[in-house]
N, C-alpha and C positions, 0 to 999 in steps of 0.2 A: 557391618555392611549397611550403606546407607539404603533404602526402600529406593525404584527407578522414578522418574518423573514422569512415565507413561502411565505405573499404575499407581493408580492415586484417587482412589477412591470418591474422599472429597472434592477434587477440583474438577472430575469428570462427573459426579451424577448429584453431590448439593450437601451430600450424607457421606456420615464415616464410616468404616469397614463395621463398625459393631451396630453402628444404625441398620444397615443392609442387611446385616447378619442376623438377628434379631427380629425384621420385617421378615427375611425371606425363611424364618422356622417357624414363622408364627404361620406360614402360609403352605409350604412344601411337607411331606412327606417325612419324619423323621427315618422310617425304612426305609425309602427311595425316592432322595431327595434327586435324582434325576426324572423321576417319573412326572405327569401330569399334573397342572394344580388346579384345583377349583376348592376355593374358599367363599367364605362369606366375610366381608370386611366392613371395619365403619368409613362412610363418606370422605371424614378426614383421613384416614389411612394412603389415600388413594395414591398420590403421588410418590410417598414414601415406599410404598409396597409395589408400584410400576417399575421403578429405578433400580429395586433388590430382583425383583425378577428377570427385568433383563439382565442386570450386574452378572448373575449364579445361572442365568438360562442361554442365554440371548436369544429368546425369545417375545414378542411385545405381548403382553398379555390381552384382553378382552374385558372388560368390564361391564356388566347391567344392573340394573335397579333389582332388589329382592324383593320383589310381590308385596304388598301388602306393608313394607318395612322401605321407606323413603331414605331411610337414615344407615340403610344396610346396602352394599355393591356384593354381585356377585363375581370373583376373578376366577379367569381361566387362563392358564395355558398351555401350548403343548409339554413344554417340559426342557432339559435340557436333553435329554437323550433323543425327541423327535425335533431337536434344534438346528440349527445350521451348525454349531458347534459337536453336535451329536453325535452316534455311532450307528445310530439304528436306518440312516437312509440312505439310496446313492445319493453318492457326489454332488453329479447334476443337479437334482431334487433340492439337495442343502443348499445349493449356490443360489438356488429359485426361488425358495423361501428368503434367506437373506438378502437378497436383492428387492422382493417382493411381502414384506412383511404384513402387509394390510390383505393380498389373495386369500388368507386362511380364513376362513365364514368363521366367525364367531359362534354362531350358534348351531351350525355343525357340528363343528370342533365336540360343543357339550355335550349336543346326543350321540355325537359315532364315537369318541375319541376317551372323555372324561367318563368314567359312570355315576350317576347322579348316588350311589352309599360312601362314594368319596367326599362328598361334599364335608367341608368344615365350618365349624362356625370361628371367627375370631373376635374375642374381647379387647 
């Protein structure tokens, strides 16, 4: 059975399904890869690791500088489970978020949502 032409990894986000895959473990949960992410990433990461989080979430992630560390991003996101793709919200709500993907405060999100002993680092 040939793969469809809808999903197709590469031609939709730049990167191959083991690119993605590999970005978004370095970044998610391996207990609950639906859950929350907040990592710490290198600079160059950045686009790589945007693409695997929406790819596994579809959620857009959040990015800032790590204090002190110019060369380090901090990512967040809700997750897949508080996704538009998710289970955990109504309806409504999920259709507001996907339609509305920049409403979600960034830096909300970290203090209510992420807790900061999740935090990871990535090499």
């Amino acid at each position: 059975m040939s793969q469809s032409v809808f999903y197709h990894p590469k031609r939709q986000t730049g990167y191959s399904s083991e690119e993605l895959r590999a970005a978004f473990a370095a970044v998610s949960d391996a207990r609950d890869w639906k859950g929350p992410i907040l990592s710490v990433i290198r600079t160059t990461d950045r686009r790589l690791i945007r693409q695997a989080i929406i790819w596994y979430t579809s959620t857009v992630p959040a990015f800032g500088i790590l204090p002190g560390h110019p060369e380090r991003l901090v990512v967040s996101a809700a997750g897949y489970r508080c996704g538009p793709a998710g289970d955990s919200m109504p309806r409504e709500e999920n259709s507001y978020l996907a339609a509305n993907p920049r409403k979600i405060d960034a830096e909300l999100h970290l203090r209510t949502v992420v807790f900061p002993q999740r935090l990871r680092l990535v090499d």
